[in-house]
Kinemage of the C-alpha trace (Angstrom):
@kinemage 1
@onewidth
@group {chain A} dominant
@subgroup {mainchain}
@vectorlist {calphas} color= white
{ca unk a 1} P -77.583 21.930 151.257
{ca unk a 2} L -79.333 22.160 154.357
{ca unk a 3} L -76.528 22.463 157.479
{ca unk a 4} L -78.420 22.573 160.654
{ca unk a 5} L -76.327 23.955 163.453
{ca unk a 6} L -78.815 23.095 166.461
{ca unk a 7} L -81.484 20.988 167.534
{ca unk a 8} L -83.360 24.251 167.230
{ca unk a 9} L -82.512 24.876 163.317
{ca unk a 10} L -83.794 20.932 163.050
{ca unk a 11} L -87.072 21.480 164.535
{ca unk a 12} L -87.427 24.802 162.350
{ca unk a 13} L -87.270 22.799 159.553
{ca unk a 14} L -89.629 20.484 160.214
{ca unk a 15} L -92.243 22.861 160.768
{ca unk a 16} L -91.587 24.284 157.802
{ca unk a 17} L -92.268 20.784 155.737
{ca unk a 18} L -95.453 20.436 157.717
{ca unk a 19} L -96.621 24.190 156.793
{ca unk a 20} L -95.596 23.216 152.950
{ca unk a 21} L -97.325 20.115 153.611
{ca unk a 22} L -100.919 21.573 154.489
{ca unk a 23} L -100.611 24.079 151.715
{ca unk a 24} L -99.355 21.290 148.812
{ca unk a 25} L -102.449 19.102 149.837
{ca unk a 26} L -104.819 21.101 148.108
{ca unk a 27} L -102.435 20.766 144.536
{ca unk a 28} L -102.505 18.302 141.610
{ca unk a 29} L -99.603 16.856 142.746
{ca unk a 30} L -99.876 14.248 139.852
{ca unk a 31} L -97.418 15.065 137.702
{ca unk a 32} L -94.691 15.947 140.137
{ca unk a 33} L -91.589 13.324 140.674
{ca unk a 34} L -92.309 10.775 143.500
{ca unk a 35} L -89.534 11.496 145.972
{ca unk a 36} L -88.919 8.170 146.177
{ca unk a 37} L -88.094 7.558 142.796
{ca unk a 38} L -86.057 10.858 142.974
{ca unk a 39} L -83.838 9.371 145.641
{ca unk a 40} L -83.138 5.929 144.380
{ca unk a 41} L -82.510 7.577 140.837
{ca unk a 42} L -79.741 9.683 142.580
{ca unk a 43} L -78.269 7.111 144.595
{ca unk a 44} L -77.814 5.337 141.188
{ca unk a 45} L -76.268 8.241 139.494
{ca unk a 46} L -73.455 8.360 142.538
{ca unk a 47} L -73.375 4.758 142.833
{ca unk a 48} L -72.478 4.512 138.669
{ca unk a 49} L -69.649 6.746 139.089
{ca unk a 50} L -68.614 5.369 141.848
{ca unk a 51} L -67.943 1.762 140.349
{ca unk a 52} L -64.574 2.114 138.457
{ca unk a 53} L -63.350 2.603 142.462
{ca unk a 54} L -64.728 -0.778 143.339
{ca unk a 55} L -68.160 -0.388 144.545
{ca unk a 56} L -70.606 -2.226 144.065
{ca unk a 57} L -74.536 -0.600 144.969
{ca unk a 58} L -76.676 -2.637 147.248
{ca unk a 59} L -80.382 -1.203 146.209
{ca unk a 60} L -82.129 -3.206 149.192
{ca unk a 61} L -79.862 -1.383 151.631
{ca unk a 62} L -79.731 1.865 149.060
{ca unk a 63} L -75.746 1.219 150.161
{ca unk a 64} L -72.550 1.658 148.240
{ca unk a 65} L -70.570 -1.403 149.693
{ca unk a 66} L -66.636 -2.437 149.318
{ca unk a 67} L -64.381 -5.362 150.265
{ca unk a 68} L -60.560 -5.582 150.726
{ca unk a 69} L -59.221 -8.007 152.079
{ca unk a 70} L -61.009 -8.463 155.575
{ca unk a 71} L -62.719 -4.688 155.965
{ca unk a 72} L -66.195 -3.446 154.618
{ca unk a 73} L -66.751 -0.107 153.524
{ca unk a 74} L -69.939 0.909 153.199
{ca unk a 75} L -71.357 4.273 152.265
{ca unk a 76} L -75.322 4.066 153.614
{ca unk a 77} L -77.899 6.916 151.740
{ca unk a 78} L -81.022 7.850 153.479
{ca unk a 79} L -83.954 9.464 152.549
{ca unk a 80} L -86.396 11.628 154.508
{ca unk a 81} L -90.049 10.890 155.830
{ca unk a 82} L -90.945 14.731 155.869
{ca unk a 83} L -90.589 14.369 152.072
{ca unk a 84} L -93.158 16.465 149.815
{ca unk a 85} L -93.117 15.741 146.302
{ca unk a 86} L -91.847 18.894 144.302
{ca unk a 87} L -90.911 20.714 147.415
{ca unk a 88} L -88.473 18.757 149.757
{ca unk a 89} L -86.531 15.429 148.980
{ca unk a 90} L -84.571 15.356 151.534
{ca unk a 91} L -80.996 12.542 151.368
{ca unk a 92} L -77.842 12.529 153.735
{ca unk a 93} L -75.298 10.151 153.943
{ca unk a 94} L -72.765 7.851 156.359
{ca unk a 95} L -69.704 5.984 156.505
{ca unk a 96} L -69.166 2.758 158.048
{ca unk a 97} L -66.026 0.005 158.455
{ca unk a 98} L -66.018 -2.978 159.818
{ca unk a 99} L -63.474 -5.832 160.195
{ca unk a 100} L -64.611 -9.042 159.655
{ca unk a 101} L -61.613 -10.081 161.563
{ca unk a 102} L -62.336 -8.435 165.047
{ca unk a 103} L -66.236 -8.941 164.531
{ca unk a 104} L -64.751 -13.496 165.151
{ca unk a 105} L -62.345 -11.819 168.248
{ca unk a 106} L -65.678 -10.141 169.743
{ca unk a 107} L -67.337 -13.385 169.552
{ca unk a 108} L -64.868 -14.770 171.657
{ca unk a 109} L -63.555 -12.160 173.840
{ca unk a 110} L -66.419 -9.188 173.824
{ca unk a 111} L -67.631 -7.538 176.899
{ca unk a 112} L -71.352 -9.286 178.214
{ca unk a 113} L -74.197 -7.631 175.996
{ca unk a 114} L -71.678 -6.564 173.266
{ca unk a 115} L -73.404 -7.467 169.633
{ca unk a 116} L -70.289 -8.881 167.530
{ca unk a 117} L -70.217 -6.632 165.110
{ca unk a 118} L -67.058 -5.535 163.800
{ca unk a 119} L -67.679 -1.904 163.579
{ca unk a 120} L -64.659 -0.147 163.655
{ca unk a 121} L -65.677 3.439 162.868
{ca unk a 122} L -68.395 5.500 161.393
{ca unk a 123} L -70.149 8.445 161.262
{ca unk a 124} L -72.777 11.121 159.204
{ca unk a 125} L -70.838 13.091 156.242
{ca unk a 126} L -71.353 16.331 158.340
{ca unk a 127} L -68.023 14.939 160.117
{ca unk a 128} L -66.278 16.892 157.352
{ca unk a 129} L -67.514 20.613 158.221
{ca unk a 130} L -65.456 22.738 158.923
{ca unk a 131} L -67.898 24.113 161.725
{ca unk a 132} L -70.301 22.462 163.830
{ca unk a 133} L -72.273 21.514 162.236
{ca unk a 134} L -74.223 18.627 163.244
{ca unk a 135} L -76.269 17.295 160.093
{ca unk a 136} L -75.769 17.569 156.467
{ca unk a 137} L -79.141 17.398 154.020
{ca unk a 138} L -79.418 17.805 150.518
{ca unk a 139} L -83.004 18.676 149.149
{ca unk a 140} L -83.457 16.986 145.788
{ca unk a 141} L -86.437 18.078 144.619
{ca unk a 142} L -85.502 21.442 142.251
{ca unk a 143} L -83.487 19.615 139.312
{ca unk a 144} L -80.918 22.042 140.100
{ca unk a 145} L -80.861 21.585 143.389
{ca unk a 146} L -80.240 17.696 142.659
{ca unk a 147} L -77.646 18.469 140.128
{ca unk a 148} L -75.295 20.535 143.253
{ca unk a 149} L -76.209 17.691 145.518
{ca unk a 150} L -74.914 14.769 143.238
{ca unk a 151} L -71.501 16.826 142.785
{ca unk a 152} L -71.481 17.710 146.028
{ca unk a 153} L -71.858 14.463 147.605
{ca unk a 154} L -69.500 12.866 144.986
{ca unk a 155} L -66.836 15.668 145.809
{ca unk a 156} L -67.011 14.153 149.220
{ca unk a 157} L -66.580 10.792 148.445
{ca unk a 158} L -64.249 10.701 146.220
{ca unk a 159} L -61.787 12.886 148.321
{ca unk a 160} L -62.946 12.554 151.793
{ca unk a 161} L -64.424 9.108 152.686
{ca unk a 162} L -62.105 7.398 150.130
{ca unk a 163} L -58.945 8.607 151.975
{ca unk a 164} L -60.275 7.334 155.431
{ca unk a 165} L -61.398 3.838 153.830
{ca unk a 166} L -57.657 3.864 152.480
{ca unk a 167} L -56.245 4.856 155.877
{ca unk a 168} L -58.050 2.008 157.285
{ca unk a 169} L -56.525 -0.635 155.402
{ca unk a 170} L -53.290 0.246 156.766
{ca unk a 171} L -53.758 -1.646 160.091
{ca unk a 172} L -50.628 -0.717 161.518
{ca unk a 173} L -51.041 3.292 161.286
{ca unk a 174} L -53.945 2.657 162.503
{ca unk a 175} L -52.658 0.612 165.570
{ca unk a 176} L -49.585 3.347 165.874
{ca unk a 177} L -52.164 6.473 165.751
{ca unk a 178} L -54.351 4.683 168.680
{ca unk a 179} L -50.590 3.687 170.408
{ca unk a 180} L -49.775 7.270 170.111
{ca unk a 181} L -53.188 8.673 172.527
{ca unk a 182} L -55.280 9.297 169.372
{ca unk a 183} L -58.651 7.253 170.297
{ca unk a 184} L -59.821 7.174 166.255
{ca unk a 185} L -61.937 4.487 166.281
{ca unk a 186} L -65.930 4.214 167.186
{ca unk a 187} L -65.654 4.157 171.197
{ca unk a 188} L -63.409 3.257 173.552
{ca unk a 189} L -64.187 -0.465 174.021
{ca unk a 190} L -62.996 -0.737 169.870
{ca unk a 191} L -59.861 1.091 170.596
{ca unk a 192} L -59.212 -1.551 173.070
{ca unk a 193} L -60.687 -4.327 171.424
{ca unk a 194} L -58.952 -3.530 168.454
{ca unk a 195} L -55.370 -3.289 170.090
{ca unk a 196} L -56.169 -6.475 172.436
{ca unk a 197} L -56.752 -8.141 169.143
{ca unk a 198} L -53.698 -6.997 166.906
{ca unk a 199} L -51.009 -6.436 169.720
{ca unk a 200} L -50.533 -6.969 173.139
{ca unk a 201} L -52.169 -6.290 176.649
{ca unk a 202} L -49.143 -4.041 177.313
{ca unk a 203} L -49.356 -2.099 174.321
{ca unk a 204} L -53.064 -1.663 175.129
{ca unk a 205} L -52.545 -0.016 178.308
{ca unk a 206} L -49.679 2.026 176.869
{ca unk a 207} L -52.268 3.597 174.418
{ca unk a 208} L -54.979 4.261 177.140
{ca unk a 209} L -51.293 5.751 179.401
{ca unk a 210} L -51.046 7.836 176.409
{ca unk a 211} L -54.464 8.923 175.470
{ca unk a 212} L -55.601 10.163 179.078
{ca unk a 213} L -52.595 11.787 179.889
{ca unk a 214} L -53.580 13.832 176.494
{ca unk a 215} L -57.054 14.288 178.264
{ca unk a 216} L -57.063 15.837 181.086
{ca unk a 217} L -59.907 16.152 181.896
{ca unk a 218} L -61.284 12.815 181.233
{ca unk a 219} L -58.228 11.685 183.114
{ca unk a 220} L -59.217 13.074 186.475
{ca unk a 221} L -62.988 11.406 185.449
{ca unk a 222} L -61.348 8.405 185.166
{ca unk a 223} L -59.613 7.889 188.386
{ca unk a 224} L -62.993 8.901 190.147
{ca unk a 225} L -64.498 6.070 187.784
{ca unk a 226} L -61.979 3.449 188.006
{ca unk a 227} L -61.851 3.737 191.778
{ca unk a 228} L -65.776 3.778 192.346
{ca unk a 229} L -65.589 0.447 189.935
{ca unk a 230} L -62.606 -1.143 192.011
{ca unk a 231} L -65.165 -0.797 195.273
{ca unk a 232} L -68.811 -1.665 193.791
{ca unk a 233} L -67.659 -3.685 190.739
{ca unk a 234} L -68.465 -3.995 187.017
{ca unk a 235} L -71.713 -1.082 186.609
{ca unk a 236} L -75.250 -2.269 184.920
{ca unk a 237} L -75.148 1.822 183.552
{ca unk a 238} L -72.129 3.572 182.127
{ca unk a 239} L -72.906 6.922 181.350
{ca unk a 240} L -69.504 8.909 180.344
{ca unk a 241} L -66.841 8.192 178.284
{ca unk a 242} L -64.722 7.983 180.873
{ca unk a 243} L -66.946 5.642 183.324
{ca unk a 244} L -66.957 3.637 180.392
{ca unk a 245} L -63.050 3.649 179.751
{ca unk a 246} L -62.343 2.700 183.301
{ca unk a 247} L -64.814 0.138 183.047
{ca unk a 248} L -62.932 -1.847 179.904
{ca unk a 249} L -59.872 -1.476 181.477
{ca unk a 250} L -60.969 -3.333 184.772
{ca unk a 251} L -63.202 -5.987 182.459
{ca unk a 252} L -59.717 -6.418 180.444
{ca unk a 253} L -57.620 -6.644 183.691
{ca unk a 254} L -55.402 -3.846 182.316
{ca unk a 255} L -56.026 -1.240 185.573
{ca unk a 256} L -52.386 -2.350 186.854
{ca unk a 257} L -50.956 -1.146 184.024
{ca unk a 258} L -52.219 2.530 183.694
{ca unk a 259} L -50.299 4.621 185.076
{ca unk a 260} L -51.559 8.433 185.647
């Protein structure tokens, strides 16, 4: 498995697949696996395992998809276009979860230019390195290779994305963890939206109390923010976390409420 640490150790390895490239184009390259077929045949092979947990795979979106109740959980594959049959077949793989029942609140009640969506959290598998590392890539093409990449990749499944898809169906840890200053979910306009939508305006703000005053740093960013928005208004640009924190809380009406 390929764990690139850098934009540096990406670009590396794309000249690399271009120099393989230029020297494979002069091979029979014939009678070597199409890296297509390589990929979808190992998406099937995780995807076939993976049923007897209650997913079901979605070969149009090369997705491993799963309903309870009102959440999706999907597990999204993807291939690479640098691939070079017999050399490099490259797959990673995400996490998403949506809510079916916020994505009907955001119609209603999302900020202007917000797509209802739902999306509650997500994220690339390299989210579970212990390092930081900022991309995880399997090559597929060596057999052997594949064979450590299917285990691998299953190993993480089954005992990392499973627990957080199980976590999520617990909506009130999940409230409680956000309540408590831990900001879990995909931004901070979820976080809000999310609490807005399951509990009150003042348990909202008590969350965003809690969470900046475990941030210290983006707490002093925010005041600068929240004041700058109180003078010129709602921005067309928010370009920090905390510029766009402060600028929820003032769309929301919940600025009275936070307390720093």
């Amino acid at each position: 498995m390929h764990r690139f640490k850098s934009i540096d150790d990406i670009l590396n390895h794309q000249l690399i697949l271009k120099k393989n490239r230029s020297e494979i184009d002069f091979k029979d390259i014939r009678s070597l696996e199409k890296p297509r077929e390589v990929y979808l045949k190992t998406c099937l092979i995780i995807a076939g395992y993976f049923e007897q947990f209650g997913f079901r795979f979605l070969k149009s979106q090369v997705s491993l998809v799963k309903e309870v109740e009102k959440l999706k959980f999907t597990i999204r594959f993807q291939s690479d276009y640098n691939n070079i049959a017999g050399v490099y077949i490259g797959i990673s793989a995400q996490l998403y979860i949506e809510s079916r029942e916020l994505k009907k609140w955001q119609e209603k009640h999302g900020v202007p230019g917000q797509n209802p969506s739902g999306d509650m959290f997500g994220g690339d598998f390299s989210m579970f390195s212990q390092s930081n590392n900022i991309q995880f890539l399997w090559n597929l093409a060596d057999i052997n290779e594949r064979e450590i990449a299917i285990i691998e990749i299953m190993d993480l499944i089954e005992n990392k994305v499973i627990q957080i898809f199980e976590l999520f169906e617990d909506g009130e840890l999940i409230s409680e963890m956000i309540i408590n200053g831990n900001f879990i979910l995909r931004n901070p306009l979820i976080n809000i939206q999310f609490l807005l939508f399951n509990k009150s305006e003042k348990t909202t703000s008590l969350a965003i109390n809690n969470y900046l005053k475990s941030n210290k740093e983006i707490a002093e960013r925010y005041k600068i923010d929240e004041a700058q928005i109180h003078k010129n208004g709602l921005p067309s640009v928010i370009p920090t976390y905390s510029h766009n924190l402060a600028n929820f809380v003032q769309y929301y009406k919940l600025a009275e409420q936070i307390d720093l």
